[in-house]
N, C-alpha and C positions, 0 to 999 in steps of 0.2 A: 743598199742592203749587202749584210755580207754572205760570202760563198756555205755557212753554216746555214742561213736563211731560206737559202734557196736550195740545198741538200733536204731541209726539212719539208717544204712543200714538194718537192719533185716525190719524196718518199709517201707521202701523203696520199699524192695524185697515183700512184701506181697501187698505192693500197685500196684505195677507191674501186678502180677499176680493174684489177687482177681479182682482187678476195683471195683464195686459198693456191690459185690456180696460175698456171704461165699463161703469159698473152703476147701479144704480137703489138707491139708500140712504134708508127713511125717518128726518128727524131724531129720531126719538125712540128709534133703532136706537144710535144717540150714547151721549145721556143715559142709557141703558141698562148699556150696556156701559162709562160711565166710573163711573154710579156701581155697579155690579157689581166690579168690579176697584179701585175708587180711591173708591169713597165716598164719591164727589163730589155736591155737589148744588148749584143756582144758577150751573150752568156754562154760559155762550153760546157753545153748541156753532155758532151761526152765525157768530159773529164768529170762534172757529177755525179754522175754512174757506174761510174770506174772508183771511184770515191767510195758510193755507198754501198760498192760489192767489196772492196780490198777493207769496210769496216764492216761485212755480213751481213747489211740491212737487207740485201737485197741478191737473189741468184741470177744470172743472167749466162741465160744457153749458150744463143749466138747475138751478133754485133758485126752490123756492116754499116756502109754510109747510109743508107736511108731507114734500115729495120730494126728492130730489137728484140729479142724474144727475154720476157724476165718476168719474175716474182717477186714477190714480196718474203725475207724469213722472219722465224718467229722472232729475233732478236729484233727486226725495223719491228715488229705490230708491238713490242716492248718499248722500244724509244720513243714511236709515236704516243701511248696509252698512257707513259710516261709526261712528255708532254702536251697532252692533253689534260693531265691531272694538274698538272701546275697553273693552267691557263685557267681552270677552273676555282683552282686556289685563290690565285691569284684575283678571279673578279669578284670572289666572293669576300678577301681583303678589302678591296676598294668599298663594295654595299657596305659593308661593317665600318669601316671609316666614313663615309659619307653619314652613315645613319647618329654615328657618334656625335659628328660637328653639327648636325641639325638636332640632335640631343640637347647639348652644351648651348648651342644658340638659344632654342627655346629656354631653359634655365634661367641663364644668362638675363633674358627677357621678362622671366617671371622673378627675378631676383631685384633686377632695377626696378619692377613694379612694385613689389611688396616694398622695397627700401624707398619709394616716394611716398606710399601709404601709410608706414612707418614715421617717417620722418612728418609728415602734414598730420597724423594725428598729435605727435610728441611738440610739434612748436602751434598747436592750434592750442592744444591743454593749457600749453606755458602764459 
C-alpha cells in the first residue's frame, strides 16, 4: 500500500474517534490499528501526521514520543466525504455493470432460443 493509503485511513480513524473535538492518541494507538487492518508494519506513523497537518487535514496541539493531542479540520471531514462519495460511486458503477452483463446474457439466451424456434419452424414447413 502506498503512503496516500495509509494517510487516508489514519485520517479516518482520527475522524471516528475525535468528532468535532481534540483528543489524546497514543502513537502506538497507530501502529496498532494499521497494522490490525492493513498488515502493516515499518510504518512512520509520525511522518503521517506531520503530513496531514503541513496538508490541514488535521490540527495537532502537542507531539511527544508516546502522546498526541489532535483533531480533525473541516478541510480532512472534506477529503474523507469526498472520498467516501467516490467509493460509493464507484460500487454502485460496478451493480450497474454487473446488472448489464446478466441483462445481455439473459437476451443473449432468449435470442438463441427464439433463433432455434425460428429456424425448426422455417425448415419443418420446407
Amino acid at each position: 500500500m502506498n503512503k496516500i493509503v495509509y494517510e487516508n485511513y489514519v485520517l479516518d480513524y482520527i475522524n471516528k474517534e475525535c468528532g468535532p473535538n481534540y483528543k489524546i492518541f497514543e502513537i502506538n494507538d497507530f501502529y496498532e490499528i494499521l497494522y490490525k487492518f492493513h498488515n502493516a508494519k515499518n510504518i512512520d506513523i509520525k511522518n503521517i501526521l506531520i503530513n496531514l497537518e503541513n496538508k490541514q487535514f488535521i490540527s495537532i496541539k502537542y507531539f511527544d514520543n508516546t502522546n498526541i493531542c489532535l483533531c480533525i479540520t473541516e478541510l480532512g471531514k472534506q477529503i474523507l466525504n469526498n472520498a467516501n462519495d467516490k467509493i460509493q460511486k464507484n460500487k454502485k458503477i460496478k451493480v450497474e455493470i454487473i446488472f448489464l452483463l446478466i441483462l445481455i446474457l439473459i437476451f443473449a439466451f432468449l435470442g438463441s432460443f427464439l433463433g432455434t424456434i425460428i429456424c425448426n419452424l422455417i425448415f419443418n414447413l420446407g
